[in-house]
N, C-alpha and C positions, 0 to 999 in steps of 0.2 A: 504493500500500500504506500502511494504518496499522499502525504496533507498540505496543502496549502492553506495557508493565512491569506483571503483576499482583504482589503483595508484602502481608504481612501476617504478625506474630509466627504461632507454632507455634497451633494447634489456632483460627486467628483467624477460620476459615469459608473459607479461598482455593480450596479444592479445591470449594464448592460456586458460587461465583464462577463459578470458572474452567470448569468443567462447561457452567454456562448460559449463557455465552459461547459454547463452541461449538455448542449446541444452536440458538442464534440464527444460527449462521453463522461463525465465527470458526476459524483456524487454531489448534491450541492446544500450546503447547511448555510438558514438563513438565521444570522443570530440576532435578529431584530424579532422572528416570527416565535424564537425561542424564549425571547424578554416577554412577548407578549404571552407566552403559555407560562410564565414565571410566574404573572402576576392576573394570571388568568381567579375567576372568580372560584372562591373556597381554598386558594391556594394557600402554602404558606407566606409565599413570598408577599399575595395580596394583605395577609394578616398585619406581616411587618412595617407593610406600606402606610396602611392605616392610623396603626399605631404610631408612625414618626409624624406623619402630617395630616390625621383627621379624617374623618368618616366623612367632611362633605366633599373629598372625591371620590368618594361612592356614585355612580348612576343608580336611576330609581332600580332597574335589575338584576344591580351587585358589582356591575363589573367597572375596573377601574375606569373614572375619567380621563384618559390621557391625554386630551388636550390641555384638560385645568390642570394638570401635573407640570405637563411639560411647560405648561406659560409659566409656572410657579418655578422651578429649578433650572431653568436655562437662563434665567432674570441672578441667580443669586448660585455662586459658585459652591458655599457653604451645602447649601441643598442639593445642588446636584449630586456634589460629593455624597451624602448620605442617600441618595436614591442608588447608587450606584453601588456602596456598600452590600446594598440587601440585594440588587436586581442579582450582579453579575457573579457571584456562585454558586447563584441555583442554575443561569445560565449555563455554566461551566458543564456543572453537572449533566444536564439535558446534552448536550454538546458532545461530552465523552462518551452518554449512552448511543448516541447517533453513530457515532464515527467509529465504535467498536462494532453496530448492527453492520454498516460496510463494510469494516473488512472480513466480518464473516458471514457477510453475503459474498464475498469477491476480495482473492487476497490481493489480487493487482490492482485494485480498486483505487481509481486517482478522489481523494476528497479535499474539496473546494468549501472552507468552511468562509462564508464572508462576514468580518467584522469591521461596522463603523467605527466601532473604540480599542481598537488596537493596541494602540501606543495610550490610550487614558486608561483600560483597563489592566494593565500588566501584563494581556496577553503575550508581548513581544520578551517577557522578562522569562527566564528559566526556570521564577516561580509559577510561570502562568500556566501551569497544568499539560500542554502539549508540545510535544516535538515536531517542531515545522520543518517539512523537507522544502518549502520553499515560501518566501512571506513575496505577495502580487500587490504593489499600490497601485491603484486608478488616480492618476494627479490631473487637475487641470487648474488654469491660473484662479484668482480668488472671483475677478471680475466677472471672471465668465462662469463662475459655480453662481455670483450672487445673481447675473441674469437669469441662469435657469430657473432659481429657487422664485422667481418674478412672477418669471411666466408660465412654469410647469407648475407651481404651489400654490399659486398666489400670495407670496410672503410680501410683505416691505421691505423697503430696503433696509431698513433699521432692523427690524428681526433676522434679518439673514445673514448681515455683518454680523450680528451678537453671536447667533450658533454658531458661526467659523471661528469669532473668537475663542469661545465656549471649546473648540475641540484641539487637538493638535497641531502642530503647525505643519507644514510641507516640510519643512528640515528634518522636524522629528519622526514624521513616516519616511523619510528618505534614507534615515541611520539606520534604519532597520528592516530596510528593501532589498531584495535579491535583486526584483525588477522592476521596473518603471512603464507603466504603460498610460502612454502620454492622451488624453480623449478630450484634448482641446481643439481634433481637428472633426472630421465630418467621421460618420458610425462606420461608415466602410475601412476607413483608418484603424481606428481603433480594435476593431474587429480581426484586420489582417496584424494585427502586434499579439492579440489573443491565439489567433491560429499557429502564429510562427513561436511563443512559446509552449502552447503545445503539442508541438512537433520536437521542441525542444527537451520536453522532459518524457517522450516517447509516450507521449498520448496515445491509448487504444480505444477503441467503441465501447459503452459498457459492456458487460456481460459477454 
């Protein structure tokens, strides 16, 4: 089995990465979809939630608010911090049971696990629980991440600078990049950078 670490600030192309990855063949773990089963309703993680900031992010049928979260700890670094505490080792966990069900579905099994917090969670550290045969950043310059976050999101400009603040810098995912895959130009681009590195670590079809 190989793992990769996909990573790349907010709106930096990973989701189109990480897409053509699988379509090449790759097992692909989303750890956004894994935060949300963390704190998915009856959860523990939703317990902990609760308890640090309040039952009125509760929706009427249990499940966390994430919008009102997110407006609340992306405004104040302190908080973030503490959402992150609780989110990302139950994360982990969910993560490891994924990536053990691949390789014993398929020991040649390339797995694509994609992480927005990479370098904020300590994923990249040797405490972060996994052995990366290869860490993939998706970069593209700031300007053109806050256009997309515009016009794909609807964000302001002022909320979309604050998240980019809010997360790593391009330096900091670049210390800790094997590769670079630049997706400041058009998708066809970007896509042929995806293909030629997985040619590069001997990409097969699944199964």
């Amino acid at each position: 089995m190989q793992l990769i670490a996909l990573t790349g600030g907010i709106a930096s192309g990973k989701s189109t990465v990480g897409r053509r990855l699988e379509e090449l063949g790759a097992v692909r773990i989303d750890a956004d979809q894994l935060a949300r089963d963390a704190v998915a309703a009856g959860s523990p993680g939703l317990s902990r939630i609760v308890s640090r900031f309040g039952a009125e992010l509760l929706a009427a049928d249990g499940e966390l608010d994430r919008a009102a979260l997110g407006e609340r700890v992306f405004r104040d670094p302190e908080e973030l911090a503490a959402l992150n505490a609780i989110v990302h080792p139950e994360v982990r966990r969910l993560a490891a049971e994924r990536i053990a069900d691949a390789e014993g579905a398929d020991p040649r099994a390339i797995v694509v696990y994609e992480i927005p917090l990479f370098v904020e969670s300590g994923a990249a550290s040797a405490e972060g629980g996994f052995a990366w045969d290869w860490v993939l950043v998706a970069e593209a310059p700031a300007n053109t991440r806050i256009a997309r976050m515009i016009e794909l999101r609807g964000m302001d400009e002022g909320d979309a600078r604050r998240r980019i603040a809010n997360q790593a810098s391009d330096a900091e995912r670049r210390a800790v990049a094997d590769v670079v895959i630049d997706t400041s130009g058009t998708e066809p681009d970007t896509l042929a950078q995806v293909d030629a590195f997985w040619r590069r670590i001997g990409g097969h079809p699944a199964g």
